[in-house]
Biopython code that builds the backbone (N, CA, C, O; Angstrom):
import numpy as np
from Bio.PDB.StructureBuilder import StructureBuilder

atoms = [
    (1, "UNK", "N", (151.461, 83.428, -36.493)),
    (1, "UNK", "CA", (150.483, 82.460, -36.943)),
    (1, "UNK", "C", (151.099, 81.073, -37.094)),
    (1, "UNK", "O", (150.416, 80.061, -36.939)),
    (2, "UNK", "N", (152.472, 81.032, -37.415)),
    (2, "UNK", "CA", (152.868, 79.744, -37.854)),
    (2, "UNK", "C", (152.833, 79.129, -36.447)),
    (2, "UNK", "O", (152.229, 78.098, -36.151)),
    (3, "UNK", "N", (153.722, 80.066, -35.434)),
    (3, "UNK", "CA", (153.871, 79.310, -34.256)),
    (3, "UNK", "C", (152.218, 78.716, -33.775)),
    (3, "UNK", "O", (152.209, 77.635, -33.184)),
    (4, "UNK", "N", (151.350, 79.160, -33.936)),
    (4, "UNK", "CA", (150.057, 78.631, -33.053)),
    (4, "UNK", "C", (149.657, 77.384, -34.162)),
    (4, "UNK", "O", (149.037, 76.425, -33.703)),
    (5, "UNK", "N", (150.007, 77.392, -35.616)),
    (5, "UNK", "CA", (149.616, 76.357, -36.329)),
    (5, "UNK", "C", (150.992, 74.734, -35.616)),
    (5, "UNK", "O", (150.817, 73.517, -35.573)),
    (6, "UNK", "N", (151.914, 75.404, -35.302)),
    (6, "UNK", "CA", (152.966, 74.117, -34.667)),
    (6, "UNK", "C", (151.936, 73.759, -33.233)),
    (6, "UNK", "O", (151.541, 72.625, -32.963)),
    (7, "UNK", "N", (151.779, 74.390, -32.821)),
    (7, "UNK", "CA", (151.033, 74.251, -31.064)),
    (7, "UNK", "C", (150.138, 73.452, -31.394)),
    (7, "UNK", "O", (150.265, 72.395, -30.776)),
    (8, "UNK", "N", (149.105, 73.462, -32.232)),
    (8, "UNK", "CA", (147.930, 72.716, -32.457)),
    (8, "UNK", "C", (147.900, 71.374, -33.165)),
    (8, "UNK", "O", (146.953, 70.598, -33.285)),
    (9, "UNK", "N", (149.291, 71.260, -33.657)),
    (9, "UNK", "CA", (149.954, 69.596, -34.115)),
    (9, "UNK", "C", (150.591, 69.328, -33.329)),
    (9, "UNK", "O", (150.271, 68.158, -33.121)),
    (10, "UNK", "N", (151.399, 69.590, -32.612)),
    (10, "UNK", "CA", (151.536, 69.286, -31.070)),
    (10, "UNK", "C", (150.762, 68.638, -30.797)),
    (10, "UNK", "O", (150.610, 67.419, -30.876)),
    (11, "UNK", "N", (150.012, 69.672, -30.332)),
    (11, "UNK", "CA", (148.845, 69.128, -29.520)),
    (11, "UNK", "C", (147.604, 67.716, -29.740)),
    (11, "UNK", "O", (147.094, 66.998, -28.881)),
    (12, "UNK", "N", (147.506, 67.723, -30.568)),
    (12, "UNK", "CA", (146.538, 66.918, -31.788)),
    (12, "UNK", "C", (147.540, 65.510, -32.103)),
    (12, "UNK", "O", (147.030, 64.401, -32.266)),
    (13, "UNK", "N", (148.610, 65.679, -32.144)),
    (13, "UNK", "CA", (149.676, 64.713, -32.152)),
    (13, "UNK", "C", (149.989, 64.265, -33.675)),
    (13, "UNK", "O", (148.998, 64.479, -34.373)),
    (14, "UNK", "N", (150.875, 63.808, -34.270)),
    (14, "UNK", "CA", (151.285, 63.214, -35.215)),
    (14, "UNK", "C", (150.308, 61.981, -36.083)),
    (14, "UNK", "O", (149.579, 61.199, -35.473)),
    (15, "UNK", "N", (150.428, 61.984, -37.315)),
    (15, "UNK", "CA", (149.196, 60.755, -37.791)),
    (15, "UNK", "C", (150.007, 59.591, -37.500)),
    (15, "UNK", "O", (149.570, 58.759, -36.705)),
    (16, "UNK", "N", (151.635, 59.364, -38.293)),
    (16, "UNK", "CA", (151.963, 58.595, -37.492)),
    (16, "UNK", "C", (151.852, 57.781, -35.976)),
    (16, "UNK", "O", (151.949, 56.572, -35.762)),
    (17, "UNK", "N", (151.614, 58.896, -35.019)),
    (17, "UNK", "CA", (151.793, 58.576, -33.698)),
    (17, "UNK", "C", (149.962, 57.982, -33.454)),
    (17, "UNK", "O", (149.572, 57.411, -32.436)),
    (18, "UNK", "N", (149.236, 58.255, -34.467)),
    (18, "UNK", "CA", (147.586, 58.377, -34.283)),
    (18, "UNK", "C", (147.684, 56.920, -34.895)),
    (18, "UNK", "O", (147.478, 56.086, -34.013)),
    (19, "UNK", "N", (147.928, 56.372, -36.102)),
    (19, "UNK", "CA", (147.960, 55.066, -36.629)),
    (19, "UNK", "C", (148.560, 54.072, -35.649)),
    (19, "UNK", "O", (148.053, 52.986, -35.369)),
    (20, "UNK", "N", (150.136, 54.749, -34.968)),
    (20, "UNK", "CA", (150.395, 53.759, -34.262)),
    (20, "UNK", "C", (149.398, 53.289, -32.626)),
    (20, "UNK", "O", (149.585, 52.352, -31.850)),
    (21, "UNK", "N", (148.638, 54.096, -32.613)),
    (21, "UNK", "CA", (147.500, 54.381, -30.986)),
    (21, "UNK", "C", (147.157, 53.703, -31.268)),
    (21, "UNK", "O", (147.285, 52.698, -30.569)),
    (22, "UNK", "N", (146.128, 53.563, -33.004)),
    (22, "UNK", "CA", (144.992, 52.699, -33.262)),
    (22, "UNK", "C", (145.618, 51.485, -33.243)),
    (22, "UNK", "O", (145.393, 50.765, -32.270)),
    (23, "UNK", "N", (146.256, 51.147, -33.987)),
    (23, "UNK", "CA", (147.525, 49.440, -33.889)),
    (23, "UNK", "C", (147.310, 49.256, -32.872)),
    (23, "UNK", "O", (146.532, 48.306, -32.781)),
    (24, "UNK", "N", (147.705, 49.849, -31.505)),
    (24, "UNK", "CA", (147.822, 49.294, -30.872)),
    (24, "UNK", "C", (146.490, 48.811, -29.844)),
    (24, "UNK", "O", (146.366, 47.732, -29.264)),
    (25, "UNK", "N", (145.586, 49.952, -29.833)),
    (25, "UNK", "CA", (144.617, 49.982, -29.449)),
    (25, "UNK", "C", (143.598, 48.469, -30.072)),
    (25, "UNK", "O", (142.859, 47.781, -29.367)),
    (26, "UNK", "N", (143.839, 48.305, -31.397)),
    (26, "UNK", "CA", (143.136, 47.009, -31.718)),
    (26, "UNK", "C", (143.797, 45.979, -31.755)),
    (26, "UNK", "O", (143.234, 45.205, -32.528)),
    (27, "UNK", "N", (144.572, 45.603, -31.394)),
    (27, "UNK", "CA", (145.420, 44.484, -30.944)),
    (27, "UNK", "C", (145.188, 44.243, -29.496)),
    (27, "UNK", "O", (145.127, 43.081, -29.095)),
    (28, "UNK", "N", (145.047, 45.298, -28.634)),
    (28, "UNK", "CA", (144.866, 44.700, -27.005)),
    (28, "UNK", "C", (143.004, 44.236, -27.216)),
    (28, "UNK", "O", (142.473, 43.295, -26.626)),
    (29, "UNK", "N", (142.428, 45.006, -28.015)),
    (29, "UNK", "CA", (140.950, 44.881, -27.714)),
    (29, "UNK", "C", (140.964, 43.204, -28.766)),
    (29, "UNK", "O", (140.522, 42.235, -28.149)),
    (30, "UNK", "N", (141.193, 43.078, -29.466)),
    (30, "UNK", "CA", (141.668, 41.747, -30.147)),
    (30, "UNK", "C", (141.994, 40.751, -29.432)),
    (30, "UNK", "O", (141.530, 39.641, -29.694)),
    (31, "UNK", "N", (143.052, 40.988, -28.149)),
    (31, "UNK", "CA", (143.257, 40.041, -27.287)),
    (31, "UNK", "C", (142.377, 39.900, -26.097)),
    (31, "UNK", "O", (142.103, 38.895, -25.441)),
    (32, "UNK", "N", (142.090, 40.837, -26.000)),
    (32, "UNK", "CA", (141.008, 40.740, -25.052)),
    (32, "UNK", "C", (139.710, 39.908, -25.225)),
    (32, "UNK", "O", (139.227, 39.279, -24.283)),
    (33, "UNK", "N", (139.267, 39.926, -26.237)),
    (33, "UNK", "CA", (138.098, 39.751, -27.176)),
    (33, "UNK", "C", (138.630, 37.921, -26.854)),
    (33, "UNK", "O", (138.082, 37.332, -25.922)),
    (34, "UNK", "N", (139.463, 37.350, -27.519)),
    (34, "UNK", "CA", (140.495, 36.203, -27.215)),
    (34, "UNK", "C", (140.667, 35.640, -25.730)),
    (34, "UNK", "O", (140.655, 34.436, -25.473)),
    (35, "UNK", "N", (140.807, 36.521, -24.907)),
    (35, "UNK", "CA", (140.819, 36.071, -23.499)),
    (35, "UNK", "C", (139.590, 35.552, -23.115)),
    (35, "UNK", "O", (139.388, 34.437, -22.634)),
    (36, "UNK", "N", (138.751, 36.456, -23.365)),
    (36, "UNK", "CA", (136.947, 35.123, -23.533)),
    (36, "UNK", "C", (136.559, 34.165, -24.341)),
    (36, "UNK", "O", (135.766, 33.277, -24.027)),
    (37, "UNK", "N", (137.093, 34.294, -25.411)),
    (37, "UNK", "CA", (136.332, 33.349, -25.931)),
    (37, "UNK", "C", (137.303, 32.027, -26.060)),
    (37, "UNK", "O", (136.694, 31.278, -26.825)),
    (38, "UNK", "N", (138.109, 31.612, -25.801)),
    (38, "UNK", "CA", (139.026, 30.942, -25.917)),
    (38, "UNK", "C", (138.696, 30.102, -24.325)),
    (38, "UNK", "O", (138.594, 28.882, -24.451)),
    (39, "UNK", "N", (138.602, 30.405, -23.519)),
    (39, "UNK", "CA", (137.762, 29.605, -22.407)),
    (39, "UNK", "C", (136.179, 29.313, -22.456)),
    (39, "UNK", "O", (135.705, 28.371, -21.821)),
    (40, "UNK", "N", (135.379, 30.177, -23.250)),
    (40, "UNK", "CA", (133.976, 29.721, -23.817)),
    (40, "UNK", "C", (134.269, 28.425, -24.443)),
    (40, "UNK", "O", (133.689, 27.470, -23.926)),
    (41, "UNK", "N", (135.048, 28.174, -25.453)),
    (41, "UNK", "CA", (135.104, 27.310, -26.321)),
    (41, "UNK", "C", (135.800, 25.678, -25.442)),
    (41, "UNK", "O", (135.507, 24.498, -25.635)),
    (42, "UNK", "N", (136.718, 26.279, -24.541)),
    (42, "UNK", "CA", (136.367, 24.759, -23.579)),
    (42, "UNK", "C", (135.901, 24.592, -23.201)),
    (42, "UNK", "O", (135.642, 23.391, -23.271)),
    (43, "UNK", "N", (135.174, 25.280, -22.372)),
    (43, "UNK", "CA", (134.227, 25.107, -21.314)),
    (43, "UNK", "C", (133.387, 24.564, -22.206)),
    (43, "UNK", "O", (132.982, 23.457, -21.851)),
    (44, "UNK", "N", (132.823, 25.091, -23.631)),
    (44, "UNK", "CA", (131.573, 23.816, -23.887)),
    (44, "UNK", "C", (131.911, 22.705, -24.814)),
    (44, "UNK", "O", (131.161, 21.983, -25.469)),
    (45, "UNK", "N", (133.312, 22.730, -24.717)),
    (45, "UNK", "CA", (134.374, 21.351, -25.532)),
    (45, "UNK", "C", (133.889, 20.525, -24.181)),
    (45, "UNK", "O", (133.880, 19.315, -24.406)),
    (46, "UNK", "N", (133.684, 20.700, -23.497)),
    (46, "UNK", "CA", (134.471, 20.059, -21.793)),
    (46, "UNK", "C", (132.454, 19.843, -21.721)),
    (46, "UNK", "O", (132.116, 18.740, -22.149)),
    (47, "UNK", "N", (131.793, 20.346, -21.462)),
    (47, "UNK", "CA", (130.223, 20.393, -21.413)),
    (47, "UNK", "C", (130.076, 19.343, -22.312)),
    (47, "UNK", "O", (129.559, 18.372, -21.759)),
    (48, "UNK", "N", (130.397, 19.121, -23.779)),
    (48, "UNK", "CA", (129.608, 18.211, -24.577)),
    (48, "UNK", "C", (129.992, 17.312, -24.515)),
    (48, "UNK", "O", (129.138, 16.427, -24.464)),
    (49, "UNK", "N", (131.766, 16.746, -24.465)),
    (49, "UNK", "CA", (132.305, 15.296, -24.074)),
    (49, "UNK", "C", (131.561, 14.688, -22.834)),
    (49, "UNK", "O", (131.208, 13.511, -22.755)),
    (50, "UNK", "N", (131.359, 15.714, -21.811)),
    (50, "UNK", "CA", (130.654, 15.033, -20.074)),
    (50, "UNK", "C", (129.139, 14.936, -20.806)),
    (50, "UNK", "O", (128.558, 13.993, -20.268)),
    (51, "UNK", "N", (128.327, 15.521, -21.773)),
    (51, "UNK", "CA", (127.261, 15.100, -22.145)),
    (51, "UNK", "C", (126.930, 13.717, -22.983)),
    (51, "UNK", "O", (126.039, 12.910, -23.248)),
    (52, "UNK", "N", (128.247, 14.034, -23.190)),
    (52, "UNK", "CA", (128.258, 12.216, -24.614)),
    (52, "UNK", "C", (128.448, 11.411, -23.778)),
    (52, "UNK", "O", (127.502, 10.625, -23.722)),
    (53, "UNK", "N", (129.454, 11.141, -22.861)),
    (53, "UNK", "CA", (129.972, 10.307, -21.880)),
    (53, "UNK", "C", (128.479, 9.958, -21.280)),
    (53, "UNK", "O", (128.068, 8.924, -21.806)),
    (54, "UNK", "N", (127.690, 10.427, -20.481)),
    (54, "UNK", "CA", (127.220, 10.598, -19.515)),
    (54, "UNK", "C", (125.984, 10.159, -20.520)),
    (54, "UNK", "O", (125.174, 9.392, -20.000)),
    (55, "UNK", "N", (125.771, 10.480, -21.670)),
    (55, "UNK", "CA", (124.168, 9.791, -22.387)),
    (55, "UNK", "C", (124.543, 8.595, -23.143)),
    (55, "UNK", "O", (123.700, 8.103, -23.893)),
    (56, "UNK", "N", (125.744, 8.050, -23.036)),
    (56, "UNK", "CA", (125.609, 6.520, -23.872)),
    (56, "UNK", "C", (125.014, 5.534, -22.671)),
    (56, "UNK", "O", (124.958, 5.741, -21.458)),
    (57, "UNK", "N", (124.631, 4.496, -23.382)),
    (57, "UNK", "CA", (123.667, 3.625, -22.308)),
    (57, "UNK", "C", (124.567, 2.646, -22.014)),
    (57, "UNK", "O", (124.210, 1.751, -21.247)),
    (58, "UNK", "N", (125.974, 2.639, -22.604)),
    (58, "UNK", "CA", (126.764, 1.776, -21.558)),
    (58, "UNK", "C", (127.445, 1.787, -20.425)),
    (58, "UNK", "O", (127.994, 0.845, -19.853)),
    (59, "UNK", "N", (127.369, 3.134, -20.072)),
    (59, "UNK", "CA", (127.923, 3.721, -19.096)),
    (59, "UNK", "C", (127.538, 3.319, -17.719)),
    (59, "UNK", "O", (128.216, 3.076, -16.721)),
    (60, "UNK", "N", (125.829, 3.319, -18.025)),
    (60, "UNK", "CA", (124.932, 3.428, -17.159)),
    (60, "UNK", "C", (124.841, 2.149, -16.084)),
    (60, "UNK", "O", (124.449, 1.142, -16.675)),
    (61, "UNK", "N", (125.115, 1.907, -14.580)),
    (61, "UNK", "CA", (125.462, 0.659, -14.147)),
    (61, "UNK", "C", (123.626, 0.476, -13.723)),
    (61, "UNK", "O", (122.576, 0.958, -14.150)),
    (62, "UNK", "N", (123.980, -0.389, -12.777)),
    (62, "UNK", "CA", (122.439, -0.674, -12.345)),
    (62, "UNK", "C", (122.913, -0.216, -10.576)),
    (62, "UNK", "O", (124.032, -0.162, -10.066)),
    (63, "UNK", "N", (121.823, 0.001, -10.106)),
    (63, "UNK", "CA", (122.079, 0.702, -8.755)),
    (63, "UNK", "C", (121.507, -0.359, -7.726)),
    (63, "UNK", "O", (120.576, -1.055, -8.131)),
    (64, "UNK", "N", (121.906, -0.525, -6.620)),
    (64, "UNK", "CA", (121.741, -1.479, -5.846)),
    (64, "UNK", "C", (121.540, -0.472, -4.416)),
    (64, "UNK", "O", (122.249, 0.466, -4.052)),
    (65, "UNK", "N", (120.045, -1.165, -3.637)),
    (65, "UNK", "CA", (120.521, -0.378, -2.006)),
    (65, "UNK", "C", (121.330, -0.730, -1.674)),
    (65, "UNK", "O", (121.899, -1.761, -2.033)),
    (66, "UNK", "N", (121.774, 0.359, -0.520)),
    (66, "UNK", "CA", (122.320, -0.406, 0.559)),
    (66, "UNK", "C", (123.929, -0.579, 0.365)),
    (66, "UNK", "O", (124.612, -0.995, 1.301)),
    (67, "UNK", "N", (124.555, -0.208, -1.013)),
    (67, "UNK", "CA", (125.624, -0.443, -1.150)),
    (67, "UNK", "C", (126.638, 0.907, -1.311)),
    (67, "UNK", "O", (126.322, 1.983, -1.818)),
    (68, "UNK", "N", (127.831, 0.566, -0.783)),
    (68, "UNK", "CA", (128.549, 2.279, -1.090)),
    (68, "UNK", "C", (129.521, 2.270, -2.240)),
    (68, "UNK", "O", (130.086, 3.309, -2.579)),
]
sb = StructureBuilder()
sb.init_structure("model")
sb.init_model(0)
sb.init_chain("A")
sb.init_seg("    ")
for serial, (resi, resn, name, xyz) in enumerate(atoms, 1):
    if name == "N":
        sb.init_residue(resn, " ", resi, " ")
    sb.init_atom(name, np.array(xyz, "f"), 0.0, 1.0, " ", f" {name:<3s}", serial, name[0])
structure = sb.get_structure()
């Protein structure tokens, strides 16, 4: 009996070895999570400066035909 109670912690694995899975397991999903949103956040850093730029009225030239 003892031997099949060792086989099945074996098997099942250590809590140690189970705490260290989860660590690690939420740290990659953490970075991951980070790998998006960390380019969301320029991309609409970068969207609202080209929106400010682009809506002040001094910016704005006057357009002429005919000219390149």
């Amino acid at each position: 009996m003892d031997k099949l109670l060792t086989t099945e912690r074996a098997a099942m694995g250590s809590r140690p070895a189970k705490i260290v899975f989860l660590v690690a397991a939420m740290m990659f999903f953490a970075v991951l999570a980070l790998d998006i949103a960390v380019p969301a956040l320029v991309l609409s850093a970068m969207a609202l400066s080209n929106w400010l730029v682009l809506s002040t009225e001094a910016t704005q030239y006057p357009r002429r035909r005919g000219t390149a």
